[in-house]
N, C-alpha and C positions, 0 to 999 in steps of 0.2 A: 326731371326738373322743369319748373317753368321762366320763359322769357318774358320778364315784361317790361313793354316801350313808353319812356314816358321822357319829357323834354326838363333840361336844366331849370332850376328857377331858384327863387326868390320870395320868400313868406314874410307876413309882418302879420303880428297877434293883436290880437285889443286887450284887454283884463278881463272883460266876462266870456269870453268862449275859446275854445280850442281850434275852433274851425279860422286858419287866416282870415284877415280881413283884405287883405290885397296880395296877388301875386307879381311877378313878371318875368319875362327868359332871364336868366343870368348866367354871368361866369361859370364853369365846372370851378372854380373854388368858393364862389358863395352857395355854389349847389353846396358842395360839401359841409359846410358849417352850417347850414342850417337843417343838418338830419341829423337824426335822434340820437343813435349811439357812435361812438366811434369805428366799431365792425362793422358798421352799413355808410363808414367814408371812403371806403373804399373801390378802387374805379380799374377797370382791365382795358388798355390800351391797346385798339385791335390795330395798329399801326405799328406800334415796337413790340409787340407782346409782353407788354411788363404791365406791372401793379403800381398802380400811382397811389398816393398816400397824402393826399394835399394837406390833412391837418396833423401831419406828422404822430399821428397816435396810435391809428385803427392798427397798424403791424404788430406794435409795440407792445399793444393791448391781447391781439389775436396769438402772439407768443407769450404774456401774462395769463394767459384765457382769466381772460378780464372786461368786466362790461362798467362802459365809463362814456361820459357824453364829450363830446368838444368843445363845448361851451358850459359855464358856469352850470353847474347841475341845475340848481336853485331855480336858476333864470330858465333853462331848458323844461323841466318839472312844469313850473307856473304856468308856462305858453300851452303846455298842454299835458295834461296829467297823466295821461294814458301811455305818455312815454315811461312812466317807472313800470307798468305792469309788463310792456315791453320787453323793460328791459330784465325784470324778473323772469319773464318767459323767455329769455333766450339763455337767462343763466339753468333755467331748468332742462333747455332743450340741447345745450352743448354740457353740460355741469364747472361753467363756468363761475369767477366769484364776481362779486357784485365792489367797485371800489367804494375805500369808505369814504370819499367825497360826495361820491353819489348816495349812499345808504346815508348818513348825514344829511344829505338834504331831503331826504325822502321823510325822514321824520320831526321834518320842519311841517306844525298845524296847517300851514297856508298850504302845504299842496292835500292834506286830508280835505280840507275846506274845497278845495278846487275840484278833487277828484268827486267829491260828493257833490258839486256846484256846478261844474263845467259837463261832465260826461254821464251820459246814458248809462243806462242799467241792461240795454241790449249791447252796449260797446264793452262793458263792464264782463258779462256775461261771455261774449265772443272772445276776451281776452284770456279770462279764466281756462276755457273750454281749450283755448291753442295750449296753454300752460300743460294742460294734463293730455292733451294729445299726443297721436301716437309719434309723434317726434322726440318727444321728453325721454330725455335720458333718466332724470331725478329729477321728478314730480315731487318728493319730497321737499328737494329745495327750493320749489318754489312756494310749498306753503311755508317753510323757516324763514322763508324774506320777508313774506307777506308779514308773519312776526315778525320779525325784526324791527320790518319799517311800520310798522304799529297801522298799519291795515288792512291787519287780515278781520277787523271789526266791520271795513265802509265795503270790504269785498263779499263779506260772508256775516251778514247781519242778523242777530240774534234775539232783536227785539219781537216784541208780544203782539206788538201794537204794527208792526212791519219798515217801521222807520229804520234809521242806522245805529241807533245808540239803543244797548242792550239792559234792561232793566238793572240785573247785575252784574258787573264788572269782572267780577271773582269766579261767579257759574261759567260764563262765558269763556274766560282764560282755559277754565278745566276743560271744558268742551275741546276747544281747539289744541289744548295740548295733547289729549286721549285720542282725537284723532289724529293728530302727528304723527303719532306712536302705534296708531292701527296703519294708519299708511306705510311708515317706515317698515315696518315689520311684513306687509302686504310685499311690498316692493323687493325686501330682504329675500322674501320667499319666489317670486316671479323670475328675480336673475336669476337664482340659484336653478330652477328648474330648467330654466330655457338655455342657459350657459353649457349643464352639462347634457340637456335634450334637447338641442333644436328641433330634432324632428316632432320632439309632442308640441310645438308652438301651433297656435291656428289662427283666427279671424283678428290678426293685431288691432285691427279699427275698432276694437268691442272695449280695449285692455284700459279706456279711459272710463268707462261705467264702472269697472272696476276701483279704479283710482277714488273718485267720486264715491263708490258705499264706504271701502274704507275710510275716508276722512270722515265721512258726516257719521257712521254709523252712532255716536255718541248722540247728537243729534235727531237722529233715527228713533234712539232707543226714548226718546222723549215724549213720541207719538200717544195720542190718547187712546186707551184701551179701547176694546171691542170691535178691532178688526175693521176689516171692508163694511160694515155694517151701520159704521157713523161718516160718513165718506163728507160731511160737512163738515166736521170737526177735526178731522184730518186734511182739508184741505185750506183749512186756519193754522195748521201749526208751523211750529218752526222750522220742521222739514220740509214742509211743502213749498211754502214763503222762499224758502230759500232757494229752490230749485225752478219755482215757477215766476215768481216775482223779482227776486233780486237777482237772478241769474240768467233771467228769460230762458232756461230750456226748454225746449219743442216737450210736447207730450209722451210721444216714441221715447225721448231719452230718459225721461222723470221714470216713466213706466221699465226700462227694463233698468235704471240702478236700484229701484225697488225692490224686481222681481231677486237679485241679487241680495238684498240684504233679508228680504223674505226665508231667503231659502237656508240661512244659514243653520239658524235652529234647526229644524228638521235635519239637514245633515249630519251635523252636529251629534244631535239624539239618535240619528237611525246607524250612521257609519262610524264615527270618529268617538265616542264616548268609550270608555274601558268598560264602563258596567252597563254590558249591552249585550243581551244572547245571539245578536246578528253579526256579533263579532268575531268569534270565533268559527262562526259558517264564511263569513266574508275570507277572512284570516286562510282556509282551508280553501276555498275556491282558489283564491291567489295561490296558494303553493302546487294546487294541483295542475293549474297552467292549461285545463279541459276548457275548450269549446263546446258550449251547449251544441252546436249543430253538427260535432263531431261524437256526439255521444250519443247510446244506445236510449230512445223512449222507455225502452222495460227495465233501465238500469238504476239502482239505488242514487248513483251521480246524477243522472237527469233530473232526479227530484227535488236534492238540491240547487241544483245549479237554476230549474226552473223557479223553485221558492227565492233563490235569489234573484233572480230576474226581476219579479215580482217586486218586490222590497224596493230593489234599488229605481225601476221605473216608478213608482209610487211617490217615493221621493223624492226626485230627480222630474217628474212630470211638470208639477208645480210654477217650476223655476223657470222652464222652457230652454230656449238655444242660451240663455246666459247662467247654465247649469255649470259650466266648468268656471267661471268666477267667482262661482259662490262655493265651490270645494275649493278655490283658492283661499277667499277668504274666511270660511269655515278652518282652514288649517291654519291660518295665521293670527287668527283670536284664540285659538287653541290654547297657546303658549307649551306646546310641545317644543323638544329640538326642532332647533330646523333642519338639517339633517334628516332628523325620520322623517319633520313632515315632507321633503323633499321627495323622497323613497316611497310612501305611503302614498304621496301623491299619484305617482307615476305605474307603483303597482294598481290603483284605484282606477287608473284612464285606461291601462290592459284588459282590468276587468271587465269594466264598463261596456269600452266601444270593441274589443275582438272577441273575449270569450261571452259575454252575456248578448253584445252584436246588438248595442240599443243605439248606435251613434245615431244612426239616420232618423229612430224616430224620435231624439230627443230635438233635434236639431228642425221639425216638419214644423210648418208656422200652428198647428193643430195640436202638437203634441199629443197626439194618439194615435193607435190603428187605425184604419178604415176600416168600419164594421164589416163586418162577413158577409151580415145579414141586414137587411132594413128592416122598419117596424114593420109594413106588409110579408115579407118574406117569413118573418117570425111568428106574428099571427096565423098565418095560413100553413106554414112547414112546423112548426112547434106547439105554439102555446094558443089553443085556441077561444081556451077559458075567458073571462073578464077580467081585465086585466086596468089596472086605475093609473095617472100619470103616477101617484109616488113607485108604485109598482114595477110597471115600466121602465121606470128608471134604473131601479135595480134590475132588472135586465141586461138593460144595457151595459151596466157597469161590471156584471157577474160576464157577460161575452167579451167586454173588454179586458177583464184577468183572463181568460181562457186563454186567448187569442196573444195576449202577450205569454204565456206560460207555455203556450203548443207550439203557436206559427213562428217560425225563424227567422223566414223570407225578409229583406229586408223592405218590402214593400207591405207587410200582413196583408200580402193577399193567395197564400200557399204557391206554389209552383203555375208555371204558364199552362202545364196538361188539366184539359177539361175533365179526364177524370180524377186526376189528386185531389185538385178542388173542390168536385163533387164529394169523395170521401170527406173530404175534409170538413164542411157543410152539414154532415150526415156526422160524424163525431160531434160537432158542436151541437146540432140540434139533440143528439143525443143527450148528452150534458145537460145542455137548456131544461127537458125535458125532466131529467134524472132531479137536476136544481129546485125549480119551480114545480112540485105535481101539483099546487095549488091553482096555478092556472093552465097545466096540460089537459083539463076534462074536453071530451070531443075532439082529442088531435087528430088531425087528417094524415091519412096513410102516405109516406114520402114516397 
């Protein structure tokens, strides 16, 4: 937990801004009444060890789990807007309810007016962002408030043109309702896993990128065709607008709730589809419970279990370290039970990270091996022939399935012994070789 020092006071508002216009030290009971909700009136007396409660509410409330202001909401609201988002973000981050004095006042115009008049789209932004962070118990309810208090439009704006009001009114509602119902369903599926498997929980700081594809994916799916290839036209849309403009997120963030929503399809189509011949090989790896690196190279098993390696890193490559998000939310668009997706889940992270042993290199900022070989190494030990960059290319990509299909090691660099190595060098070059005779003419003697 953190301590932070700061002295009693005293604020007074003007009408156009949030920020006081004058301070001064005051009572600890005008300190009290003039903070924001009634759970934050409350004050620990390091002299009696008791809980003082000056506006007689904050207990009252914290046994209601209940968020409510000590002053007229209205009049609280107007002084400064950014206490309703507040106070939506602490109903998401205890799963407390919101009073309906307060929600009443919230969907009074004058504070939509204010919150779009008075406060920043980086304050706006930073608010959101604590909503779905990893504190949030039900992220959920804080988007139902945002509806509620009829601003989940000035928080999450869906106009063309990048302003706050959305062309239509009716598209817009769908929007945010599909995503309600992709989040609730995301979030359905997250307890469930984590409740009955702590131990598969990982990188909790990640679990709000998550939150974020689930709401917007509606959104998402809005994107103008043709890929990373129109990268102007997708950074005019309404997904982008909203992540980068109305929300101000850093790049790093835009970039991995993408890679997140990206990856769904492909999972989707390569793991989770029933009419899918990788299914029943997935299906049969999980019951046989074989570790690849437990099992015989000359063995029928090995073959599989490498072709699956193969697959699942293929697919799974893409996506990079926010690969286990997007098998979350590839399972929760599903509209499977949740139940199996629970199960399916969990035999899928077995798969994955013990017996196919891909954890470490899904999780490398590179998301690949490190090549065996360099392009020197390869021209001069393999392929001596003329060789063209498209060429080349496939090289490389032909030594990067090898090398995920042969090497275990979780580093793909074979064992520490100089001679395993070297064997192993002398396989691939083999291969290479065997691959390419098109450019092996003149290979040099190894």
């Amino acid at each position: 937990f953190e301590v932070d020092f700061c002295r009693l006071r005293y604020e007074k508002y003007s009408k156009h801004s949030r920020i006081p216009v004058s301070t001064r030290i005051a009572t600890v009971v005008e300190d009290a009444w003039r903070r924001d909700l009634t759970i934050n009136c409350l004050y620990y007396n390091l002299g009696s060890n008791q809980v003082e409660d000056f506006t007689e509410c904050g207990i009252r409330d914290l046994i209601l789990q209940q968020i409510d202001t000590p002053k007229a909401p209205l009049k609280t609201l107007l002084e400064d807007p950014t206490r309703i988002l507040r106070a939506i973000r602490f109903a998401a981050q205890l799963s407390f309810d919101i009073s309906l004095e307060l929600l009443s006042a919230a969907r009074d115009d004058r504070v939509r007016e204010a919150l779009r008049g008075k406060v920043s789209r980086d304050a706006i932004g930073k608010s959101i962002d604590e909503m779905l962070g990893t504190r949030a118990r039900d992220p959920c309810r804080g988007i139902q408030l945002l509806m509620a208090t009829n601003l989940i439009d000035v928080v999450f704006p869906l106009g063309d043109d990048g302003e706050y009001n959305c062309g239509n009114n009716d598209d817009a509602a769908i929007l945010y309702n599909v995503g309600l119902e992709y989040l609730s369903r995301t979030q359905s599926l997250v307890t469930r896993i984590f409740v009955s498997s702590p131990e598969l929980e990982w990188d909790i700081g990640k679990r709000r990128f998550l939150w974020y594809a689930a709401f917007l994916k509606p959104v998402y799916e809005l994107m103008p065709a043709g890929g990373d290839s129109n990268k102007k036209r997708k950074q005019e849309s309404s997904f982008y607008r909203l992540l980068d403009v109305s929300l101000k997120r850093p790049k790093v963030d835009v970039q991995s709730i993408e890679s997140i929503l990206k990856g769904v399809e492909p999972i989707q189509k390569m793991i989770l589809e029933e009419v899918n011949d990788n299914i029943d090989a997935i299906q049969s790896a999980i019951q046989s419970g074989a570790r690849l690196a437990d099992v015989s190279p000359q063995s029928s098993q090995w073959k599989d279990l490498s072709d699956q390696r193969w697959r699942m890193y293929s697919t799974l490559k893409p996506i990079g370290a926010m690969w286990k998000e997007a098998l979350i939310l590839a399972f929760a668009l599903s509209r499977k039970d949740i139940q199996d997706c629970v199960d399916k889940y969990k035999d899928l992270i077995i798969l994955i990270e013990d017996q196919l042993q891909l954890k470490s290199i899904l999780l490398e900022k590179s998301n690949k091996p490190t090549p065996l070989l360099n392009g020197s190494e390869i021209r001069q030990r393999a392929l001596r022939g003329h060789i063209d960059g498209r060429g080349f290319r496939r090289v490389m990509e032909a030594m990067e399935e090898w090398q995920i299909r042969n090497i275990i090691c979780h580093d793909f660099q074979g064992v520490d012994d100089d001679d395993e190595r070297n064997r192993t060098e002398t396989q691939l070059i083999d291969y290479l070789v065997t691959a390419f005779p098109e450019y092996a003419s003149d290979t040099m003697s190894r």
